[in-house]
Residue frames relative to the residue before (quaternion, step in Angstrom):
aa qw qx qy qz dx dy dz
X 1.0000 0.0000 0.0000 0.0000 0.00 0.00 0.00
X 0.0785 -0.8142 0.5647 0.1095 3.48 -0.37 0.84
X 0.3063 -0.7325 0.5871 0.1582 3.58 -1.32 1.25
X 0.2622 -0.4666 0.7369 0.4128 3.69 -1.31 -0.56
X 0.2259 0.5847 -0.7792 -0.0019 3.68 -1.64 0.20
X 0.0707 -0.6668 0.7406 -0.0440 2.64 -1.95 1.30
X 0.0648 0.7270 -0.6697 -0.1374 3.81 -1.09 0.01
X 0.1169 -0.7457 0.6446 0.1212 2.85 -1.97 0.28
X 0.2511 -0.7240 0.6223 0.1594 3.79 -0.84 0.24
X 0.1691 0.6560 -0.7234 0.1336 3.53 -1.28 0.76
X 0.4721 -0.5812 0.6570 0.0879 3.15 -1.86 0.71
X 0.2153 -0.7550 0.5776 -0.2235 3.09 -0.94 2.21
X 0.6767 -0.3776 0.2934 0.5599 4.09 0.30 1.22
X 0.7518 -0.4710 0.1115 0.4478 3.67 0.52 1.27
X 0.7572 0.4004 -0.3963 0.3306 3.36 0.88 0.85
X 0.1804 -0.8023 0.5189 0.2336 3.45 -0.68 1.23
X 0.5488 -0.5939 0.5882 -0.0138 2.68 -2.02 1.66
X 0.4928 0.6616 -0.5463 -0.1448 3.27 -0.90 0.38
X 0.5356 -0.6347 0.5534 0.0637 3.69 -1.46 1.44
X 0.0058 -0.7739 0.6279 -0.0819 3.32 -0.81 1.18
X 0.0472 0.7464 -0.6620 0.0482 3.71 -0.34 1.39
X 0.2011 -0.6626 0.7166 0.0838 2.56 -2.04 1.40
X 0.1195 -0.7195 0.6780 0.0914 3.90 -1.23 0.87
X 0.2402 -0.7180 0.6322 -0.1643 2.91 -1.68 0.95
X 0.7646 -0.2663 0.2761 0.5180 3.77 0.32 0.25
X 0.6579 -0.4088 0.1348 0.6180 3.87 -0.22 -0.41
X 0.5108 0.6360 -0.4354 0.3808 3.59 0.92 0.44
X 0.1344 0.8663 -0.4757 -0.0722 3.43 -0.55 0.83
X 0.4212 -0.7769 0.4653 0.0503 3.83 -0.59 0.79
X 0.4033 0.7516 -0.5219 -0.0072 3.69 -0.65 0.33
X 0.0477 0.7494 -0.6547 -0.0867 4.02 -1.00 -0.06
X 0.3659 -0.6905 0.5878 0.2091 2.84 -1.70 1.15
X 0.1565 -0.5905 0.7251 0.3179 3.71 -1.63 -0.99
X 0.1728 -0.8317 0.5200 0.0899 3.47 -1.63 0.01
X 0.3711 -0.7567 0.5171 0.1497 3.28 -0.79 0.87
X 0.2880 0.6859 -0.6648 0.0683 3.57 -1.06 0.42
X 0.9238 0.0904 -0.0176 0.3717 3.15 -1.48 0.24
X 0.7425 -0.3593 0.2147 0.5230 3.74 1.04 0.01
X 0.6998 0.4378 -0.2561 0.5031 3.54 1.61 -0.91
X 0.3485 -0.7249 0.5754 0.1481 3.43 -0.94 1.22
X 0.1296 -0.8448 0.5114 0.0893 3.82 -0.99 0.52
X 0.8260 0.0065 -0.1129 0.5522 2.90 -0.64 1.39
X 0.2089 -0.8139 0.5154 0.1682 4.32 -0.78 0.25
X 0.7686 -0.4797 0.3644 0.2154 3.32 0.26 0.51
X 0.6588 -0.4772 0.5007 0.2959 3.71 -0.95 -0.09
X 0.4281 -0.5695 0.6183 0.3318 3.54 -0.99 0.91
X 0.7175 0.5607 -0.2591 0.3221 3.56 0.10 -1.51
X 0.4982 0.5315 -0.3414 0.5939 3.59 1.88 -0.53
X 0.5983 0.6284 -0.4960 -0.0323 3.30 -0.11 -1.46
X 0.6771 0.4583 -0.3643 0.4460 3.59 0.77 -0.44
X 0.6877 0.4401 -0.4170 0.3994 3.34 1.13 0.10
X 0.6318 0.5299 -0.2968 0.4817 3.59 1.84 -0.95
X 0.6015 0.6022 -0.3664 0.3759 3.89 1.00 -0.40
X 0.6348 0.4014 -0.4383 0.4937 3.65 1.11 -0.01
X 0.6881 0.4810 -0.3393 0.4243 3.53 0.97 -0.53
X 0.6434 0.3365 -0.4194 0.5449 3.80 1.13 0.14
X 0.5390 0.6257 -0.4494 0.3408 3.80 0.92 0.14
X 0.6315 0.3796 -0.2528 0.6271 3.47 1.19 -0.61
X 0.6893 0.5149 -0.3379 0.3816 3.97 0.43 0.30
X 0.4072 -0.6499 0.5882 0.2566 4.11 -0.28 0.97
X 0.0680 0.7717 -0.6310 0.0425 3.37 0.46 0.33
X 0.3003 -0.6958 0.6341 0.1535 4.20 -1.01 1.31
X 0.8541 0.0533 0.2800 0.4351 3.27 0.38 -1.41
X 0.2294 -0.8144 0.5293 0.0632 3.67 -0.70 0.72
X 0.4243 -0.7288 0.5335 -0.0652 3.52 -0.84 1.62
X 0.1683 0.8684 -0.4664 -0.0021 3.80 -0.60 0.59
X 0.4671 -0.8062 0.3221 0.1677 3.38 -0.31 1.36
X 0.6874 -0.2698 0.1484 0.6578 3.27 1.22 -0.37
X 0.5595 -0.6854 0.2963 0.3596 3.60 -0.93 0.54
X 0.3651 0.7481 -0.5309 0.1586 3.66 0.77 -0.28
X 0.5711 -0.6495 0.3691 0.3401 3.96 -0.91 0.48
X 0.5259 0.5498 -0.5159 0.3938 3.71 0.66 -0.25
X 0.8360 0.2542 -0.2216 0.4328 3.55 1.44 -1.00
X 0.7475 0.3731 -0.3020 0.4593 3.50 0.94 0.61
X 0.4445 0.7328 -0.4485 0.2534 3.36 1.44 0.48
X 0.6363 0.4524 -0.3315 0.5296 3.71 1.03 0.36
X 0.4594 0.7950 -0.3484 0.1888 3.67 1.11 0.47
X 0.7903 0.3266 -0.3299 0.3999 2.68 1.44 -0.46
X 0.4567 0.6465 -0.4430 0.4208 3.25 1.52 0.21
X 0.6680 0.5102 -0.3157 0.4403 3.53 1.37 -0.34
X 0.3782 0.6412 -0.2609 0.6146 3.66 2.43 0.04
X 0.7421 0.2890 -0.3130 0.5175 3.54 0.43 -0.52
X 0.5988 0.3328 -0.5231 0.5070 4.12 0.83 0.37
X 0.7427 -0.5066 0.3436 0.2714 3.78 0.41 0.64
X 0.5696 0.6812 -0.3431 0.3063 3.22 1.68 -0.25
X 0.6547 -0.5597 0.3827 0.3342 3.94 -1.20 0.96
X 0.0546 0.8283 -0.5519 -0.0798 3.91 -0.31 -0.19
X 0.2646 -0.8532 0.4488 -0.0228 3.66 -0.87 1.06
X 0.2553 0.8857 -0.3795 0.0803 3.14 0.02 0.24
X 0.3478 -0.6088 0.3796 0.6036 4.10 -0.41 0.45
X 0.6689 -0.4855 0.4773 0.2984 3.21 -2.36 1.04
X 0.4241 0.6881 -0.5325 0.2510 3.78 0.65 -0.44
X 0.8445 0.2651 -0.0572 0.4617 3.59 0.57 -1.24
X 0.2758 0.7715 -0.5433 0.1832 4.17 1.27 -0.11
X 0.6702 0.6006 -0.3097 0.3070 3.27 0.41 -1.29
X 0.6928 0.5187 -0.2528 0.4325 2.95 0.86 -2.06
X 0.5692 0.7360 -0.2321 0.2837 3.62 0.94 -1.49
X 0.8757 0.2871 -0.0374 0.3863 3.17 1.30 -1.45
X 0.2924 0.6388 -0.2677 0.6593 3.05 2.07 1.27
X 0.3875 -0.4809 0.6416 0.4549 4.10 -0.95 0.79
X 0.5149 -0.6438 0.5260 0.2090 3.18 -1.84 0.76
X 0.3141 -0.8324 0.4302 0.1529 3.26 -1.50 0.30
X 0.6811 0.5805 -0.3315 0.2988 3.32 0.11 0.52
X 0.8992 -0.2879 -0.1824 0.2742 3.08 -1.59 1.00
X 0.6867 -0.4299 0.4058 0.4231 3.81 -1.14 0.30
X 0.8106 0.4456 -0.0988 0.3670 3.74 0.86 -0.75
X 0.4969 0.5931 -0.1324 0.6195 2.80 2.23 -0.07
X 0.6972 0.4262 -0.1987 0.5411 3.32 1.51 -0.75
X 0.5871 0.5151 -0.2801 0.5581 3.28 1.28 -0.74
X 0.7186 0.3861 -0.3022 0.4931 4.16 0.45 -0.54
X 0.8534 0.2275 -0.0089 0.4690 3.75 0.88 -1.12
X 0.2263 -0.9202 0.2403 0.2102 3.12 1.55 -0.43
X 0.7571 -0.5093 0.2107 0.3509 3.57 -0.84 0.60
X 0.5893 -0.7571 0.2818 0.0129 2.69 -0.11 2.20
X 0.3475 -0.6976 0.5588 0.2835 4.44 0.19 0.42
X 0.1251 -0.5273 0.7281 0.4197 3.49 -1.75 -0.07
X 0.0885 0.5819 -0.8007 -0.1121 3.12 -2.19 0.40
X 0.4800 -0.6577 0.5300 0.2370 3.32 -1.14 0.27
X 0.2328 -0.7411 0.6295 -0.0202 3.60 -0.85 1.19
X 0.4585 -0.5760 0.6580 0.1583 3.57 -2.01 1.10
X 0.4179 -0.6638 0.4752 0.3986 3.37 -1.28 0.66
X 0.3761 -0.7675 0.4048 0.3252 3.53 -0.84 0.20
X 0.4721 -0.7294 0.3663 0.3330 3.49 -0.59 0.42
X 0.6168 -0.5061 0.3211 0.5101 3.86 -1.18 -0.25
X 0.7185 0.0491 -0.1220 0.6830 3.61 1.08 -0.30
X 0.0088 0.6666 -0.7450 -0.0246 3.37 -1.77 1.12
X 0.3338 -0.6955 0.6164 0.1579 3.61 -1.46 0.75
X 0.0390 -0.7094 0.6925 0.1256 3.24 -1.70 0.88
X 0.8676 -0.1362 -0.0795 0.4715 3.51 -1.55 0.14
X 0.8211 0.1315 0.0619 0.5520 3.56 0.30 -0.94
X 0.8704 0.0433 -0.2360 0.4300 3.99 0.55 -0.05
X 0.4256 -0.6369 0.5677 0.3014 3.20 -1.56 -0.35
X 0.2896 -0.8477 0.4408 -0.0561 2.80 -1.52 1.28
X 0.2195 -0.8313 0.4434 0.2532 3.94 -0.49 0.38
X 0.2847 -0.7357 0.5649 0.2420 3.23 -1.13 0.57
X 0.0817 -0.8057 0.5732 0.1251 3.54 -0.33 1.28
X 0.2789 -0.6713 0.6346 0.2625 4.20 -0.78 0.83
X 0.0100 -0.7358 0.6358 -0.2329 3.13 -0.94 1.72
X 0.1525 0.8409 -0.5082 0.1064 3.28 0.61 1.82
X 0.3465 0.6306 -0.6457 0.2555 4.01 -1.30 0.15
X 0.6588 0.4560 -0.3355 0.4954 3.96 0.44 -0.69
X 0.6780 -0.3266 0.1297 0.6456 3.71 1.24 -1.29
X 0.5612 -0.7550 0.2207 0.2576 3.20 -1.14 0.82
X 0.6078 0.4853 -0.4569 0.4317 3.27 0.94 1.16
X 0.2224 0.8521 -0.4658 0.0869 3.16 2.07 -0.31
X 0.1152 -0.7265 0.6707 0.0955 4.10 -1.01 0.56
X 0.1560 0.8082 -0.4991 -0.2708 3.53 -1.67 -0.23
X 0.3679 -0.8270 0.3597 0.2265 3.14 -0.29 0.98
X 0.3310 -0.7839 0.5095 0.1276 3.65 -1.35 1.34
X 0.0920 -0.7043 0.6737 0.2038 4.00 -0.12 0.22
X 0.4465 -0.7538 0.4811 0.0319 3.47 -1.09 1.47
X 0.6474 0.6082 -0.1478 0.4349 2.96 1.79 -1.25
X 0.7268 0.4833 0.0612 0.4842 3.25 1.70 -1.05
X 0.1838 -0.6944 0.6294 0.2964 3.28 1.64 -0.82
X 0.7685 0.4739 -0.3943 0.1712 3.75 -0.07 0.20
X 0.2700 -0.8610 0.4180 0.1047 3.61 -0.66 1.33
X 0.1201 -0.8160 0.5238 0.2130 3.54 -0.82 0.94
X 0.1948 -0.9339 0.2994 0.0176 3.40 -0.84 0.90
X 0.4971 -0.6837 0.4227 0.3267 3.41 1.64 1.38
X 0.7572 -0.3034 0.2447 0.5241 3.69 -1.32 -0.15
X 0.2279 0.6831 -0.6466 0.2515 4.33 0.63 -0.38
X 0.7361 0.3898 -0.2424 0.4974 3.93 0.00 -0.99
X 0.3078 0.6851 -0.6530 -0.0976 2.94 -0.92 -1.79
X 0.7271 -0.1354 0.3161 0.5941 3.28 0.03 -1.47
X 0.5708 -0.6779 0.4108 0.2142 3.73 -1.55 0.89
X 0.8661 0.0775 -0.1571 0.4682 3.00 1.25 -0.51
X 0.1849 -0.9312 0.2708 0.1591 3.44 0.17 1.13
X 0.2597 -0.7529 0.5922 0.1229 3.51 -0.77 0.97
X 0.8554 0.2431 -0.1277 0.4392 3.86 0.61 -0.10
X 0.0280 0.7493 -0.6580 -0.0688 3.94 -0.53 0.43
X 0.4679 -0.5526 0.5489 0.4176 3.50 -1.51 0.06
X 0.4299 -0.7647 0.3970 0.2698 3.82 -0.79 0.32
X 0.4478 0.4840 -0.6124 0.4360 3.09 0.58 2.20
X 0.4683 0.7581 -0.3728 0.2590 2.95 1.75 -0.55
X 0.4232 -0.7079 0.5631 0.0519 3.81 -1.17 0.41
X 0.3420 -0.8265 0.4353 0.1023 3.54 0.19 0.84
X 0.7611 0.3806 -0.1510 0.5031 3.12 0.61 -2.06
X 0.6649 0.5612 -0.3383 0.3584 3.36 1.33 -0.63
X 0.5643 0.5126 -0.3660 0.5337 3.67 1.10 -0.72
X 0.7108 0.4938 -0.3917 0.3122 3.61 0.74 -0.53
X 0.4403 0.6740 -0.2820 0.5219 3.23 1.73 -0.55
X 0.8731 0.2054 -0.1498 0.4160 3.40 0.35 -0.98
X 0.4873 0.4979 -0.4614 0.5493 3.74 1.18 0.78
X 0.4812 0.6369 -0.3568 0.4852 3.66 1.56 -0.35
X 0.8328 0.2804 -0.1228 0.4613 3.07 0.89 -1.10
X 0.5723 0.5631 -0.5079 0.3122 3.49 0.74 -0.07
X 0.6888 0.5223 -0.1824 0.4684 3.53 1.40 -1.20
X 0.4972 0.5068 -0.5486 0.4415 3.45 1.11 1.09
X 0.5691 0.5978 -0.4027 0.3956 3.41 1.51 -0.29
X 0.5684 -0.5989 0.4850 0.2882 3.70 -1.23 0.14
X 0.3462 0.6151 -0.6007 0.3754 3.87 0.16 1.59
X 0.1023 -0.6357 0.6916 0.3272 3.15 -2.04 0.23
X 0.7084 0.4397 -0.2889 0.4705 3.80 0.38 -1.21
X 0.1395 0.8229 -0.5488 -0.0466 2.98 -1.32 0.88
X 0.0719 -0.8438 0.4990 0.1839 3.46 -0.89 0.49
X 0.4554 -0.6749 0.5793 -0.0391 3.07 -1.80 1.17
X 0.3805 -0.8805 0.1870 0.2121 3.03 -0.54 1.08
X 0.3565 0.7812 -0.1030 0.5021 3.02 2.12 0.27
X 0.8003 0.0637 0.0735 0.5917 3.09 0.24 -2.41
X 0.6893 -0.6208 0.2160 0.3047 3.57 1.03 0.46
X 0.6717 -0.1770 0.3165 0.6460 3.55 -0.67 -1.32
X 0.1755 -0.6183 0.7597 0.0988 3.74 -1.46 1.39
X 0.1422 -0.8212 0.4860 0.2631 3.49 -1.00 0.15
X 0.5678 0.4379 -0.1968 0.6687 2.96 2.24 0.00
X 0.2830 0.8112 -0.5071 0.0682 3.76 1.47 0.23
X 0.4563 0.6050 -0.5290 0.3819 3.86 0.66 0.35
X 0.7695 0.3764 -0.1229 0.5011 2.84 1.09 -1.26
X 0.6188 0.3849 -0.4027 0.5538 3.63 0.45 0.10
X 0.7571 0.3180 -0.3473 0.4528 3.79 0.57 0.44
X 0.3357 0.6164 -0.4166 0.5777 2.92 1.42 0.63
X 0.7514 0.4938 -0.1487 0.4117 3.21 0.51 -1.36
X 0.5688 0.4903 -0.2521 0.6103 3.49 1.33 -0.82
X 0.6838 0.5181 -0.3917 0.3325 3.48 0.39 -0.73
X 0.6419 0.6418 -0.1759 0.3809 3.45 1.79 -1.24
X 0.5595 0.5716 -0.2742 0.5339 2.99 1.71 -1.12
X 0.6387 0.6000 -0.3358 0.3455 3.69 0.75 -1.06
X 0.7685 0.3770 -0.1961 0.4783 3.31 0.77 -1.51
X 0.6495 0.4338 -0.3906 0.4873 3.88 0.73 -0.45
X 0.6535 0.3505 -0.4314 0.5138 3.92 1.26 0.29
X 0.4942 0.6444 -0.3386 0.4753 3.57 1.04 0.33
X 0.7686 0.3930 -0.1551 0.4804 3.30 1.07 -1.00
X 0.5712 0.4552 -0.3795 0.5679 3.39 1.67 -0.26
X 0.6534 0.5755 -0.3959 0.2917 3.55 0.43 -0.72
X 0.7181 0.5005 -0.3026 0.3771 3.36 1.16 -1.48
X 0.7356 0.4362 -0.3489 0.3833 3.37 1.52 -1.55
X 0.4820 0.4764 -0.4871 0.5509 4.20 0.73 0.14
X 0.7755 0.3113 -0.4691 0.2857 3.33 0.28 -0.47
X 0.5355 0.6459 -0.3598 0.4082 3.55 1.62 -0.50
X 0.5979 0.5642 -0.2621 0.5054 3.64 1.43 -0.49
X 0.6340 -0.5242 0.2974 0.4846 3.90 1.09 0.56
X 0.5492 0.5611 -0.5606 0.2633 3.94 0.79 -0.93
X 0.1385 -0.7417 0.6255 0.1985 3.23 -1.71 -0.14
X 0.8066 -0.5559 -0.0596 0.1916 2.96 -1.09 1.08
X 0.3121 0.6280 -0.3673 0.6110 3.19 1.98 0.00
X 0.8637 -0.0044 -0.2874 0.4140 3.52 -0.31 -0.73
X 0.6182 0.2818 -0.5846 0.4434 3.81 -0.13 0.86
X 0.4788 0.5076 -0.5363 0.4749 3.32 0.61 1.02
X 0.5530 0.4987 -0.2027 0.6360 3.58 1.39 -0.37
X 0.6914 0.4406 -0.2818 0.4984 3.32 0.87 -0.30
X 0.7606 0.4161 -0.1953 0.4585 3.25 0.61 -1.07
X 0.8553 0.0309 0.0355 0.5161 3.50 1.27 -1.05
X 0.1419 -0.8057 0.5726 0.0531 3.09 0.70 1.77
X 0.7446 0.4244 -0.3456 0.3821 3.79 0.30 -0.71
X 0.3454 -0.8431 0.3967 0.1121 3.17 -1.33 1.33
X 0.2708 -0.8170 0.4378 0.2597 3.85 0.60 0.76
X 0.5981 -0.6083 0.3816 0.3559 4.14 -1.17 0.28
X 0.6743 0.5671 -0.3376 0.3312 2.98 1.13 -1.03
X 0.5896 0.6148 -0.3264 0.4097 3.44 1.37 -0.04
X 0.5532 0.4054 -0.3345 0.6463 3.17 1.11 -0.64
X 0.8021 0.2180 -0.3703 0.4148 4.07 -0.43 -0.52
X 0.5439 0.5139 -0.4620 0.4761 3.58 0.82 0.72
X 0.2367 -0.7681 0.5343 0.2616 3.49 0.93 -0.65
X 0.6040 -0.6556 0.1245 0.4359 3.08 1.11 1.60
X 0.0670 -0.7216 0.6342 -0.2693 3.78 0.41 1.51
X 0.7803 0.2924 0.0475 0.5507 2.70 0.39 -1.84
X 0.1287 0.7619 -0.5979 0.2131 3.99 -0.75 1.00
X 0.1019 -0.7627 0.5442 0.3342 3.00 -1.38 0.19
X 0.3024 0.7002 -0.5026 0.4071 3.70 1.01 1.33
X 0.6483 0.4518 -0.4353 0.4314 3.47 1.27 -0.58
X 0.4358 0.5157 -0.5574 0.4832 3.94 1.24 -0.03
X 0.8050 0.4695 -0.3103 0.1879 3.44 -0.03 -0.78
X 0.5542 0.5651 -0.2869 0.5396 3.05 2.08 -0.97
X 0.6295 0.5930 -0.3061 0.3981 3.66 1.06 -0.99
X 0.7957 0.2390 -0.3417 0.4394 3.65 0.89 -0.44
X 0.5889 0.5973 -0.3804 0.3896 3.57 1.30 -0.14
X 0.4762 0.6250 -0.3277 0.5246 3.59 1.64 0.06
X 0.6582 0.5345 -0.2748 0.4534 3.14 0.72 -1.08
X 0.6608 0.5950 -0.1707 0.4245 3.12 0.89 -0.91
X 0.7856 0.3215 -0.1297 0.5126 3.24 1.07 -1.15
X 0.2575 0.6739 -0.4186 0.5517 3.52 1.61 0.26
X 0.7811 0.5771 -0.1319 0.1984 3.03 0.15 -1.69
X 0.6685 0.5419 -0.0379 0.5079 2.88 1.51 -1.63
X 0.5354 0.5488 -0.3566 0.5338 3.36 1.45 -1.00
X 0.7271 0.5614 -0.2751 0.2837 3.38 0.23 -1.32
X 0.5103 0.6495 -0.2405 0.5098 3.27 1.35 -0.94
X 0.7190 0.4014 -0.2962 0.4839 3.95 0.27 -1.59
């Protein structure tokens, strides 16, 4: 299978960025990490590493920060374990972390086969050279998902929380009502820039998760009221997303945009149980 990969690195109001994209046919793929102040975020892609290992070689890197455990963002960890460096990460996933990974044939082939290294739990605040930071838990994408505030900076990194404003696709553990919960809660905190680990540097990221948040709930409220109207979830999935995207088909539907729909019509029906 032959990929294109390209990266690049640039400086962003004192953080350096760097964005590894992998292409494939009409499918295209990318994730960043970040540097500030000594604390590295998140590592990049195994399938990168030869592209992400010059860009942590030129960096004083103190300590290493993980947004959640998925492999696009921990597939250089343990090569970043053998320079002696600390790694953090929520405790939800350590175990799993410190095991060869598992998961799908198509996952290995885009991001590739993921190292064990062995990660520290992180705490609710950790400090680097000069500020202090919060760790806000900001599950629904995955359930250890983290993001991390710099106090000193007003800037917030946010692991997959963003991506994109208006989603058309989720993997099918993902958690709707739950991601809405935790964009609810990040934007009581006190930030304007934000970066994502996807769509990069926001410079209005208060406001572009705002905006995501709107999209969420006005696709919440259509789902339940079509679903209160007898449809089922196939066809207000057809409704809602007549267009079919690739990554669904080379995922063998992993990726979908029924598992949004299944994800808030559960919730719902959870709910209802709980109630009787």
């Amino acid at each position: 299978m032959l990929f294109k990969k390209n990266f690049k690195s640039e400086l962003v109001n004192g953080v350096q960025m760097g964005n590894g994209t992998l292409s494939f046919q009409n499918i295209k793929l990318n994730v960043h990490c970040f540097f500030i102040d000594g604390v590295l975020i998140d590592t990049g892609a195994k399938s990168l590493e030869r592209y992400f290992k010059p860009f942590f070689q030129q960096l004083e890197i103190d300590k290493v920060v993980i947004t959640h455990f998925h492999e696009d963002h921990t597939g250089c960890a343990s090569y970043l374990q053998k320079l002696q460096l600390p790694i953090f990460m929520d405790d939800m996933m350590i175990e799993y972390c410190r095991k060869k990974a598992a998961y799908p044939i198509y996952r290995q082939l885009f991001w590739g086969r993921r190292g064990p290294f062995q990660a520290e739990p992180i705490s609710e605040t950790f400090y680097s050279r000069n500020g202090t930071w919060r760790v806000i838990k900001t599950p629904g994408h995955a359930i250890d998902h983290l993001a991390f505030l710099n106090h000193s900076t007003g800037q917030l990194f946010t692991g997959d929380l963003y991506c994109q404003e208006k989603t058309k696709v989720i993997l099918r553990e993902e958690d709707v009502p739950m991601i809405i919960e935790s964009i609810k809660k990040v934007i009581t905190y006190d930030f304007d820039e934000v970066f994502c680990s996807h769509a990069g540097y926001l410079n209005n990221g208060r406001s572009a998760l705002k905006q995501k948040l709107e999209y969420l709930l006005k696709l919440q409220g259509n789902i339940l009221k079509l679903y209160d109207e007898g449809k089922s979830p196939e066809e207000i999935n057809n409704l809602l997303f007549p267009k079919k995207y690739p990554i669904t088909h080379f995922s063998s539907g992993e990726w979908d945009s029924i598992h949004i729909i299944n994800s808030i019509i559960n919730q719902k029906l959870n709910l209802t149980s709980l109630k009787k």
